[in-house]
N, C-alpha and C positions, 0 to 999 in steps of 0.2 A: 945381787938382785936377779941375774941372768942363770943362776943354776937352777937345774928343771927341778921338782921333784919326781919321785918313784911312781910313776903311773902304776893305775890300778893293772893288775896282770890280764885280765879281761879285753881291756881295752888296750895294752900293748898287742894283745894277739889279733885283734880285730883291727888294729891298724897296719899291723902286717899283711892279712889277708887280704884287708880291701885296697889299701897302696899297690900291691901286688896285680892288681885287675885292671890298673889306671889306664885309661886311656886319653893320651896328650890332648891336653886341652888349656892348657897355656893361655887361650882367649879369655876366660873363668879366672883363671889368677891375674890378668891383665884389669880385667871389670875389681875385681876385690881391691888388690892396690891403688886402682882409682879414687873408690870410694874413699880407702883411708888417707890419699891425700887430699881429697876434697873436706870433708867432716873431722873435724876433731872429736869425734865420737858416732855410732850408732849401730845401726841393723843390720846387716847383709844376708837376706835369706836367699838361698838357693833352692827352683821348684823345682821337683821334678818327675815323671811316674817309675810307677815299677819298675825297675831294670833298666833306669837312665844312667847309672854312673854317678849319682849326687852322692853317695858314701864312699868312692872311691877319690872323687873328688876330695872330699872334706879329708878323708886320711891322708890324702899324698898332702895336703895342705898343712896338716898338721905335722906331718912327719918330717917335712924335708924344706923346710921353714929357714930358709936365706940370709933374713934381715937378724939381726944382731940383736936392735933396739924392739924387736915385737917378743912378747911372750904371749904363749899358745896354751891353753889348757882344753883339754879335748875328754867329747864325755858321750856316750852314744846309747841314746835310750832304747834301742832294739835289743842290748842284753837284757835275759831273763829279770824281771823286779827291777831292774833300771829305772822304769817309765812311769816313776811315781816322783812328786816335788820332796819327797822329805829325803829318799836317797840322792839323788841331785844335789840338794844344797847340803847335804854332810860331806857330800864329795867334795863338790868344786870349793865350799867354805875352807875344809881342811886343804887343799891345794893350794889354795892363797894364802894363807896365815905359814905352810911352811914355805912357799916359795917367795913372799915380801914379808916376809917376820921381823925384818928391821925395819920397816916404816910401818908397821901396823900398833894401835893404842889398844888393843883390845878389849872391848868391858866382860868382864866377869860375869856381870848379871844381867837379864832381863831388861831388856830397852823396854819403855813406856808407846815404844813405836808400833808393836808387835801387832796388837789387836786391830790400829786404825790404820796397818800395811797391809791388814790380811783382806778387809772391804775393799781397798779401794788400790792399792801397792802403791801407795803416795811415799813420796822422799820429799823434805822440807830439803830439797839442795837449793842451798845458796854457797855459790861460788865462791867469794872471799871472806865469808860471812862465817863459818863453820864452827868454827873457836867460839862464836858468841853464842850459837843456836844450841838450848839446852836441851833439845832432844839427842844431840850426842855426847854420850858419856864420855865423862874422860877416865883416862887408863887408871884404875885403880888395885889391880893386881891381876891374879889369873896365871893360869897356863900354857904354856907354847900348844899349840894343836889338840886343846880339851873346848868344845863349841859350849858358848851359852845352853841352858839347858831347852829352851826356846828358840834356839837359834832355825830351827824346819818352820817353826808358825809365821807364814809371809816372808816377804823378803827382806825385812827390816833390817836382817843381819849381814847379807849379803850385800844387799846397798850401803851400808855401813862400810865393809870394806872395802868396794869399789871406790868408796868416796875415798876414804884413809890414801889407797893406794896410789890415787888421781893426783893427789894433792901432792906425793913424794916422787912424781914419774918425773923425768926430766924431759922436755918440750917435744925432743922427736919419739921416745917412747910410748908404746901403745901397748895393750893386754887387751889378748883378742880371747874370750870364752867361744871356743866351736862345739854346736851340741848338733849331733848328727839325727834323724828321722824323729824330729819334733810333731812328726804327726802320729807318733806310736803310743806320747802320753796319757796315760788316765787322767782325765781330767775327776773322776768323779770323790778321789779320796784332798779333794780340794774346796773352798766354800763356793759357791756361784757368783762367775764375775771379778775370781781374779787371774790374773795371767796365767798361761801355760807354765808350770814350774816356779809360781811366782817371778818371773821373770821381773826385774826392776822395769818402769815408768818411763823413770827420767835415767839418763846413765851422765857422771860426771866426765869432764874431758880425758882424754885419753884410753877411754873402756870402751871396748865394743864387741858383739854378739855375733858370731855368726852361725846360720840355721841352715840344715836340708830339711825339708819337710817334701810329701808328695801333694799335688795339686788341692787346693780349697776353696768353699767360698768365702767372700770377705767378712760374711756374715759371722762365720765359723771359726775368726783365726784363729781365736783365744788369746790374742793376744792388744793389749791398749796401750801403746808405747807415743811418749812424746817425746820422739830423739831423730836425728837423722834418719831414712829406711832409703834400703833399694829392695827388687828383687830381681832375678836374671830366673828368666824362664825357661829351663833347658829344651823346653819342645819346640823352641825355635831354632834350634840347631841340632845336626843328624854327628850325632856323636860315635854312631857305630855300635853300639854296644848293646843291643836289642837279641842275641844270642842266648840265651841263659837259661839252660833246659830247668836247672834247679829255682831260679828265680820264678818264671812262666807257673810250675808247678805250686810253688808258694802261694801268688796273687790268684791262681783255680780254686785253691783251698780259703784264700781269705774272700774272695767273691760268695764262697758258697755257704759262710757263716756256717751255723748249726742245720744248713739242706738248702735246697732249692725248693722255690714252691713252684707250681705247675706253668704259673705265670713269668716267673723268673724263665725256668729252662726255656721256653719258649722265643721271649725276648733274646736269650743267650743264642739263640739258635741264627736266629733274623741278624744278628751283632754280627756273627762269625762266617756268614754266605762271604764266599770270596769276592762278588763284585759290590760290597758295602763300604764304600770311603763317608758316607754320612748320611743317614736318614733321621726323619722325625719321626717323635715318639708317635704322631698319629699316624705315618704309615705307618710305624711299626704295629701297632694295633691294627691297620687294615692288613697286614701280611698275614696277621696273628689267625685273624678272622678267617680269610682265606684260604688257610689250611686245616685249622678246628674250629669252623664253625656250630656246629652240633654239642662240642662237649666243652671248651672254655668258655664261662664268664667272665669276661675282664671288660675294665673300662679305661677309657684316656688318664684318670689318676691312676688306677695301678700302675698302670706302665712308667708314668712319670715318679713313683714312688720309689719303683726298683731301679730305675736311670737317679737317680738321687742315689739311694743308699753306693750304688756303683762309682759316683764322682770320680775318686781317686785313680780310678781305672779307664777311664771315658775318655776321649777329646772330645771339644763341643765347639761348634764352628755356625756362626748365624748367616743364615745366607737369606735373603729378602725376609726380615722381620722374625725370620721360622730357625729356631734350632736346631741342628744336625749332630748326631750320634753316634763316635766311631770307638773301636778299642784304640789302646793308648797307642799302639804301633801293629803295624801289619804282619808281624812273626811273631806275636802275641796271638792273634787273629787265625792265623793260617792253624798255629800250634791248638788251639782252641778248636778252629772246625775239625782237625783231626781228632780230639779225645772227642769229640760230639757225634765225631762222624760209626 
């Protein structure tokens, strides 16, 4: 049960790269082993912003993986066409079927589960129940690593093995799914309303997820899970790793979408002054004013539009009732006033 399969060569090289960058953090795998002795199953997301270290994290995690009784499957949606749910579940399904292929029943065809997983990503899990619940097919024939032809429509399929797989673990074994920059998914070639990746709901004992994704609002997860969760906020800790001429370059280029608008560069501008640890968006519009009085029109929504589209890039610190506005780290900041400058 413990022999790996053949990882995608993709993500062999990217787990080379980014283990390669690791910076010890030992406190991060201390908090994860927690979790998994506290919960016999759930969530572990890691936040983090740009050029925190959270993929390097997850790689060294994945790669150099201690415990005997954990299996690790590792999938990282920032390669190119990765960050769609239907490559996802070909991937990680076919992983699991050749790496627990002896405790898996696999159905052949079409679960009746498929359509009412895709609304709502419901799993009728019952625990000792499963043998009687006739939404799981029993084994009726099929192919070692050929997927249902539905097996991408929701997660029907995937919670299916999970369960299969839950049910043949032995008490201290666990199967960890790590999916690294969960905030890079399309969501839009999905129906509205179901998980990021169709992520399962409910996960049976012994399964568990772990996520990097960069900062969100709760609004925003995409994700509806009833199972265990934590998360560990890396911007509570100074990890060191804020250096990253290539990385800095990256988050300039995804800040500036398809341009800046006039209102944008301006805010950009006010963001990157060296003595800015946090302002509000309504100074920022009186700075704005202050300087282009005569030629910009902007108002208290603009600004707070383009501080929204920017989230992922922001800290946001409330200080008496009011908002404050900084970049995610101050050599971001600095690196920033110089292209501006």
């Amino acid at each position: 049960m413990n022999t790996p399969p053949q990882l995608d060569f993709q993500f062999q090289k990217i787990i080379l790269e980014k283990s390669h960058n690791f910076t010890n953090c030992e406190f991060i795998f201390t908090a994860i082993n927690d979790f998994l002795h506290k919960y016999n199953r759930g969530y572990f997301t890691i936040i983090g912003s740009p050029g925190s270290g959270k993929s390097a994290i997850l790689a060294q995690f994945a790669s150099f993986n201690p415990h005997s009784n954990i299996n690790i499957i590792y999938y990282n949606a920032q390669i190119e066409n990765k960050n769609i749910a239907e490559e996802f579940l070909k991937y990680v399904c076919s992983q699991l079927i050749e790496k627990f292929h002896n405790s898996l029943i696999t159905p052949p065809q079409p679960s009746p589960l498929a359509g009412r997983e895709q609304d709502s990503n419901f799993l009728p899990y019952k625990e000792k129940q499963r043998g009687q619940d006739s939404n799981f097919p029993p084994y009726t024939g099929g192919q070692r690593g050929v997927l249902p032809d539905n097996a991408t429509e929701g997660s029907w399929f995937l919670s299916l093995l999970l369960q299969q797989i839950s049910d043949e673990l032995a008490p201290n074994q666990k199967l960890i799914i790590a999916i690294d920059a969960l905030d890079t998914i399309n969501p839009n070639n999905q129906p509205p309303g179901t998980n990021l990746l169709y992520l399962p709901r409910y996960l049976p004992p012994g399964i568990y997820f772990l996520l990097t994704r960069r900062p969100f609002k709760t609004e925003k997860s995409g994700l509806l899970i009833e199972a265990p969760s934590q998360i560990l906020d890396l911007s509570q800790h100074d990890l060191k790793n804020w250096d990253d001429e290539q990385a800095f370059t990256q988050h300039w280029q995804q800040m500036q979408g398809e341009g800046f608008s006039d209102i944008a560069m301006k805010i950009l501008q006010v963001l990157a002054t060296p003595e800015n640890e946090g302002i509000s968006a309504s100074t920022i519009l009186q700075r704005i004013h202050q300087t282009n009085p005569p030629t910009l029109d902007a108002d208290i929504f603009d600004v707070e539009e383009v501080l929204e589209n920017w989230f992922e890039f922001l800290q946001q610190h409330q200080v008496n009732k009011e908002i404050r506005y900084s970049l995610y780290h101050p050599n971001f900041r600095n690196w920033l006033a110089e292209k501006l400058s």
